[in-house]
C-alpha positions as CSV (number, residue, x, y, z in Angstrom):
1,X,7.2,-27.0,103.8
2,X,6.8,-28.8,100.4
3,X,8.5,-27.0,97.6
4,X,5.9,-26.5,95.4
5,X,8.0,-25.7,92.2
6,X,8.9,-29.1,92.4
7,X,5.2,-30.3,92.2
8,X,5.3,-29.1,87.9
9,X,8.1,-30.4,87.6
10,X,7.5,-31.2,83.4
11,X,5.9,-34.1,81.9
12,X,8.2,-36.9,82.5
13,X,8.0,-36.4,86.3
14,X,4.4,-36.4,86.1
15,X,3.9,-39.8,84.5
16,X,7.3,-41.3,86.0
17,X,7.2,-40.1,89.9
18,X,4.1,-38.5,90.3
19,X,2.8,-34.5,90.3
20,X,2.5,-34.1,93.9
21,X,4.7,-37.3,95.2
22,X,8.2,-36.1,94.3
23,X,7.3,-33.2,95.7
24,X,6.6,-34.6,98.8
25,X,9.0,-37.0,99.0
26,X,11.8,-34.3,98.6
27,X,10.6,-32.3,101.2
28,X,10.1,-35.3,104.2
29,X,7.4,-33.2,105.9
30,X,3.8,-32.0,105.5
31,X,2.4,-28.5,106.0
32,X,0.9,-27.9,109.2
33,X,-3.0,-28.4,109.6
34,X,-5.8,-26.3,108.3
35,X,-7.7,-24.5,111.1
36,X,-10.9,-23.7,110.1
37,X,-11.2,-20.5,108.5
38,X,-13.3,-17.4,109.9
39,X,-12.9,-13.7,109.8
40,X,-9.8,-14.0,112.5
41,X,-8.4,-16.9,110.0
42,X,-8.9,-16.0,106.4
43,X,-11.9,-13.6,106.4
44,X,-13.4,-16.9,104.4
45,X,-17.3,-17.2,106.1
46,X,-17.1,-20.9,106.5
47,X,-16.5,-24.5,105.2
48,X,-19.5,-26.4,102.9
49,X,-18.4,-30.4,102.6
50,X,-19.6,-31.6,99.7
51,X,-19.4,-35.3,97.7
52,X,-16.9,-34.3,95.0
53,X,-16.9,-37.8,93.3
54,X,-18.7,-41.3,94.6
55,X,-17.3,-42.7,98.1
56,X,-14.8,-38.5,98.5
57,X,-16.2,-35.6,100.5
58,X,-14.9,-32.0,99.4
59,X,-14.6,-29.4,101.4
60,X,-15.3,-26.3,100.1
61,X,-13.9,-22.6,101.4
62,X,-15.9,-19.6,100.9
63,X,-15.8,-16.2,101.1
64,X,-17.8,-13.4,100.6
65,X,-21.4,-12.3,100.8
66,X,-24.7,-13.6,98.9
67,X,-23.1,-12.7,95.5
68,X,-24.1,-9.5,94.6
69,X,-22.0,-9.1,91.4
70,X,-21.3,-12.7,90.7
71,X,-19.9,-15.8,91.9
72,X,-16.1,-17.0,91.3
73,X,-15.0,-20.8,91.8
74,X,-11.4,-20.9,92.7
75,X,-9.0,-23.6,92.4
76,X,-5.6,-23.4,94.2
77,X,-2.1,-24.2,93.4
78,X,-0.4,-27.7,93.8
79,X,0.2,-28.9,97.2
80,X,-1.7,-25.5,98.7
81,X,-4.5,-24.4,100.1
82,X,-7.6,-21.9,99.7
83,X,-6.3,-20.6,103.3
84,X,-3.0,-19.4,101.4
85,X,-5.2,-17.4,98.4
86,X,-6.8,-15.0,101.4
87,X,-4.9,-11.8,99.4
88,X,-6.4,-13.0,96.7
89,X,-9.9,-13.9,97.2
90,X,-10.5,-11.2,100.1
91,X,-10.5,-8.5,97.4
92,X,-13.1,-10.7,95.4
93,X,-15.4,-10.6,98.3
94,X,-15.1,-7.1,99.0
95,X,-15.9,-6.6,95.5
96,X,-19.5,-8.5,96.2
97,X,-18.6,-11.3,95.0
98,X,-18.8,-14.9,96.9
99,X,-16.3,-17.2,95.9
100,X,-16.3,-21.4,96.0
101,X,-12.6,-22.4,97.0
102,X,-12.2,-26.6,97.5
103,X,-9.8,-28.2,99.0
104,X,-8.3,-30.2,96.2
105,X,-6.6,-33.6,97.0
106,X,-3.2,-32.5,96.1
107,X,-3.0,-30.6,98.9
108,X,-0.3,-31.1,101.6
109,X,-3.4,-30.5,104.3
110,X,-5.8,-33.0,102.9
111,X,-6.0,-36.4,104.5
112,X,-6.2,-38.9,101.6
113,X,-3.7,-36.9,99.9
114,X,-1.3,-40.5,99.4
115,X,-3.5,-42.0,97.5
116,X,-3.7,-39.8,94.4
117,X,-0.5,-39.9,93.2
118,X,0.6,-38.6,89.9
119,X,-2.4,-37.8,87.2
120,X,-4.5,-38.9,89.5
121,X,-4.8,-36.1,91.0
122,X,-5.6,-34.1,87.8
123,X,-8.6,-36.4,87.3
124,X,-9.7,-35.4,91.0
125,X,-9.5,-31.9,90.5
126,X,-11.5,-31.5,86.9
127,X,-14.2,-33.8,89.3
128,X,-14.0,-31.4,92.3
129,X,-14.5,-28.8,90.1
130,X,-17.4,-30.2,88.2
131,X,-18.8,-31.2,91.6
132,X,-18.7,-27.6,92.9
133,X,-20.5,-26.1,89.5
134,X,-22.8,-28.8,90.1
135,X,-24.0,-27.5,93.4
136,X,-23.7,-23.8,92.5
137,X,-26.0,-24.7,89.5
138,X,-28.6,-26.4,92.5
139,X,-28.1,-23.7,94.6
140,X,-29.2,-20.6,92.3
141,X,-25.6,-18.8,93.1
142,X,-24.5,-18.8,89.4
143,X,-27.5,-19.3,87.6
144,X,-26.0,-16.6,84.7
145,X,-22.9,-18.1,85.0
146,X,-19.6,-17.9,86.9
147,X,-16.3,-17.0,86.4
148,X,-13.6,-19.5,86.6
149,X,-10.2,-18.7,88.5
150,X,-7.0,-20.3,89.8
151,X,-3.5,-19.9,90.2
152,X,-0.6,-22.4,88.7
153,X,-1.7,-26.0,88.4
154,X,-5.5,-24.5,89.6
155,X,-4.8,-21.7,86.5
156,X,-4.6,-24.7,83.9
157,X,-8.2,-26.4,85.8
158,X,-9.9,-22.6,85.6
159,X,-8.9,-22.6,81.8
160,X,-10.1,-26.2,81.0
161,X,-13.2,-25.0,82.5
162,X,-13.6,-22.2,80.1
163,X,-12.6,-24.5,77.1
164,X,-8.8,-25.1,77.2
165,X,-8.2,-28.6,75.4
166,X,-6.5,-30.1,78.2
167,X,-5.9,-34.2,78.1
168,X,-8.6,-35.8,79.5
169,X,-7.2,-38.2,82.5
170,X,-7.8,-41.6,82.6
171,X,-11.5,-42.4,84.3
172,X,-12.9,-39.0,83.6
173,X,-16.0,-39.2,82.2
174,X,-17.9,-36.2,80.1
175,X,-17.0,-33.0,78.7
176,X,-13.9,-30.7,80.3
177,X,-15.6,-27.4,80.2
178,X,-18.7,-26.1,81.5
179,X,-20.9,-23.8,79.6
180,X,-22.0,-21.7,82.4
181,X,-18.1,-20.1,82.5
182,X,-18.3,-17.1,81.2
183,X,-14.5,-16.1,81.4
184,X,-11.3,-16.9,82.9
185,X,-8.8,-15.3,85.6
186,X,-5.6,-17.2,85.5
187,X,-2.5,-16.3,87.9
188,X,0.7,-18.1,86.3
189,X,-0.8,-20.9,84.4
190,X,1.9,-23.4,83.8
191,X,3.3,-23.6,80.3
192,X,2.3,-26.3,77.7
193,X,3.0,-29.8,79.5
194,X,2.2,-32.5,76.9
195,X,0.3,-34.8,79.4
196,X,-1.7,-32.3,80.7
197,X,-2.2,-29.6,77.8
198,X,-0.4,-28.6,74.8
199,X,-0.2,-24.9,73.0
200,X,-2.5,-26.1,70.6
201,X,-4.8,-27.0,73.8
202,X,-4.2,-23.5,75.2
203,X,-5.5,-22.0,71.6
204,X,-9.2,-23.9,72.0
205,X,-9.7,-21.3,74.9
206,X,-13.6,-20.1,74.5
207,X,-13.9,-17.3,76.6
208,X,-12.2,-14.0,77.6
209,X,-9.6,-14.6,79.8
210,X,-7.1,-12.5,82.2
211,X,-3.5,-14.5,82.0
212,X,-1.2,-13.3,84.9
213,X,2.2,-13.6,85.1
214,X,5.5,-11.6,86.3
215,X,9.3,-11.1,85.3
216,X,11.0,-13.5,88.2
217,X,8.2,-16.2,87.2
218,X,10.5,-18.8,87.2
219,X,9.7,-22.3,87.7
220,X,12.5,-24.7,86.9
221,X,11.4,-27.8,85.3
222,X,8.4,-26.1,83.3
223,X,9.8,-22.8,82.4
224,X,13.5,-21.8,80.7
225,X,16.1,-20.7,83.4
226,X,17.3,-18.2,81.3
227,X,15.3,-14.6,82.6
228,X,12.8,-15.2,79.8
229,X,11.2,-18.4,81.3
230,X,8.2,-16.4,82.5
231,X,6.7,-15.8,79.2
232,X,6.0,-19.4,78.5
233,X,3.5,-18.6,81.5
234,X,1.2,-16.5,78.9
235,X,0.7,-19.5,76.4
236,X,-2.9,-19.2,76.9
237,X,-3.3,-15.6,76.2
238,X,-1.2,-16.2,73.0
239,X,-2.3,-19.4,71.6
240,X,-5.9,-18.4,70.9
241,X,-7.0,-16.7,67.6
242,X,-7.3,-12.9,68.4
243,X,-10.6,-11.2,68.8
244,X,-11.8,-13.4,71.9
245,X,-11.5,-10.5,74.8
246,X,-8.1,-12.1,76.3
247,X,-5.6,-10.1,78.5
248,X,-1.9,-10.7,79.2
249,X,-0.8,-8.9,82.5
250,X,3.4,-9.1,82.9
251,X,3.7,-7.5,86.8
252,X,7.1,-6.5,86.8
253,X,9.6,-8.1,89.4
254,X,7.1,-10.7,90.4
255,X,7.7,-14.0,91.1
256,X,5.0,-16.8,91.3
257,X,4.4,-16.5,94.3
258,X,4.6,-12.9,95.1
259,X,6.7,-13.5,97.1
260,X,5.3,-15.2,99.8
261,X,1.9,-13.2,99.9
262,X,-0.3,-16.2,98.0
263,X,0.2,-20.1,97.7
264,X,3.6,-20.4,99.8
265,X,3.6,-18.9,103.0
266,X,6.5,-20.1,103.8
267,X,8.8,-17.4,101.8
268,X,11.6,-15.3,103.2
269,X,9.8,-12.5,100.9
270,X,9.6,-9.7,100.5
271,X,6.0,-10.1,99.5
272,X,5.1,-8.6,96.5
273,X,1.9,-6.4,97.6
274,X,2.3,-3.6,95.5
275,X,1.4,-5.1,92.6
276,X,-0.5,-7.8,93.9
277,X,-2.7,-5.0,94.5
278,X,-2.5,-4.0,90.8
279,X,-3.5,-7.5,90.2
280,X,-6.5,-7.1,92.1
281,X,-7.7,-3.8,90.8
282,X,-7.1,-5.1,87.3
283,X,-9.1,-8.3,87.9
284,X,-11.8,-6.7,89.8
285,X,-11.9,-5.1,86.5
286,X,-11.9,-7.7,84.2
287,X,-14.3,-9.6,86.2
288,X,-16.9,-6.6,86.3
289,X,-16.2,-6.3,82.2
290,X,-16.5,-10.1,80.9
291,X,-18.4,-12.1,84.1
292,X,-22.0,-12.5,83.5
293,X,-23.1,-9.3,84.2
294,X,-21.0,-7.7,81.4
295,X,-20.8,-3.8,82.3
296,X,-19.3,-1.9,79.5
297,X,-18.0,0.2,81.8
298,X,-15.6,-1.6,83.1
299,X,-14.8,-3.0,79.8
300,X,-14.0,0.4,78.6
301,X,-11.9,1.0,81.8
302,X,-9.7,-2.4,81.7
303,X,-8.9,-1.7,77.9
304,X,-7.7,2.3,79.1
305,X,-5.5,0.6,81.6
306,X,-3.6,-1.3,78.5
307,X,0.0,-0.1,78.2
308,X,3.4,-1.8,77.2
309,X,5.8,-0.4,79.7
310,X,6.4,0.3,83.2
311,X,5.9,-1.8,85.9
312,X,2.3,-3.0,85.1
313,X,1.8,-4.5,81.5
314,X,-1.2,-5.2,80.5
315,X,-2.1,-6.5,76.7
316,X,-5.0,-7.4,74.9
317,X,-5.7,-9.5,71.5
């Protein structure tokens, strides 16, 4: 199984041997095949294939019902899968809302996977992405506007989609952002990486956000080594100008992959459930208080659940 700490692997690997390529290369093999996902697979419904850019299909994972209380687009980390998010998104579903996972070509299981090496791939997913609000839009699913979400490298497209001044990739045409994302839930966001976003990028955020991270979130090559690494992870909950509704959530002994349960399958573990269950409470929260339908409510009860110690830290500027 690719190592997909590797994949970030700082700026000079990106432009010099490629995001997803070294990765690849280090590990000799390729993950097995998708299967395609039902309520024995993933619990996601089905697979939509889409045309993400001209002469590239997408296909698109989705889970959950019509959308009672909003719809979430979901992009997953480098070199993974939606099928790998199911602890993740499941909860989303059951929480009535239907989320839009694609297949993004950086993943080990997509078949043109080769020949988007590097930044390339970056450019593919801000078009997948745009592709997939595209169809929501023409669909009527988030005609008041969605919520953006991702984990790792898909952390850093969910923020450029709520206004993150990433670097625009070579051949990518129009504005980063969307308008209809109404706020951000970001699991482990890289820190600043010059070609793809800087902290200054990170502080042009324009929405709430939820910023997720844990104290074993190491990732060597884009974090420090040195047991405080994993706060580099919160850049975007700390670069922007307080006052815009942003949360930083520190899970305590969490690595970033809880260990095992999301992204990377492949794991010894143990799998971090306990407080990926926190994680899911508090961002069924936080997607109730800032989605579109903004309930006060739950805006009220995120902001109770604040608190600086213990083993769930949550923050707010």
């Amino acid at each position: 199984m690719t190592d997909r700490r590797a994949v970030l692997a700082g700026g000079a690997a990106l432009v010099g041997a490629g995001l997803i390529g070294s990765a690849r290369a280090a590990a000799g093999v390729r993950a097995p095949p998708a299967t395609t996902p039902g309520p024995t697979a993933t619990g996601a419904a089905g697979v939509l294939t889409i045309e993400a850019a001209p002469g590239r299909s997408m296909d698109v994972h989705v889970w959950g019902p019509a959308g009672e209380a909003g719809t979430i687009l979901f992009s997953h980390g480098a070199a993974s899968s939606p099928r790998f998010y199911d602890r993740v998104l499941r909860p989303w579903a059951l929480a009535g809302y239907r989320v839009f996972a694609p297949l993004h070509v950086d993943s080990t299981e997509h078949p043109r996977t080769a020949e988007f090496a590097g930044l390339a791939s970056w450019r593919a997913r801000l078009e997948d992405m745009h592709a997939l609000a595209n169809m929501v839009r023409r669909e009527g699913a988030g005609t008041a506007g969605w919520i953006a979400a991702g984990h790792s490298y898909g952390g850093l497209t969910a923020l450029t989609l709520g206004g993150a001044g990433a670097t625009a990739p070579d051949g990518f045409a129009g504005p980063l952002s969307r308008p209809e994302a109404a706020c951000v839930i970001a699991l482990s966001p890289p820190a600043p990486i010059p070609v793809l976003i800087t902290q200054e990028g990170y502080g042009q955020l324009r929405v709430p956000a939820m910023v997720q991270t844990g104290t074993l979130d190491i990732v060597p090559g884009i974090t420090a080594t040195d047991g405080e690494g994993w706060r580099s992870h919160l850049a975007a909950f700390e670069a922007p100008a307080p006052g815009g509704d942003r949360f930083g959530l520190v899970l305590e002994g969490v690595d970033h992959y809880f260990g095992g349960a999301i992204c990377r399958h492949d794991l010894p573990g143990p799998m971090q459930l306990d407080r990926l269950a926190d994680f899911n409470s508090l961002s069924v929260l936080f997607a109730r208080g800032f989605g579109p339908a903004g309930q006060d409510d739950a805006r009220r009860d995120l902001r109770d659940r604040v608190a600086d110690r213990g083993a769930v830290r949550l923050s707010t500027r």
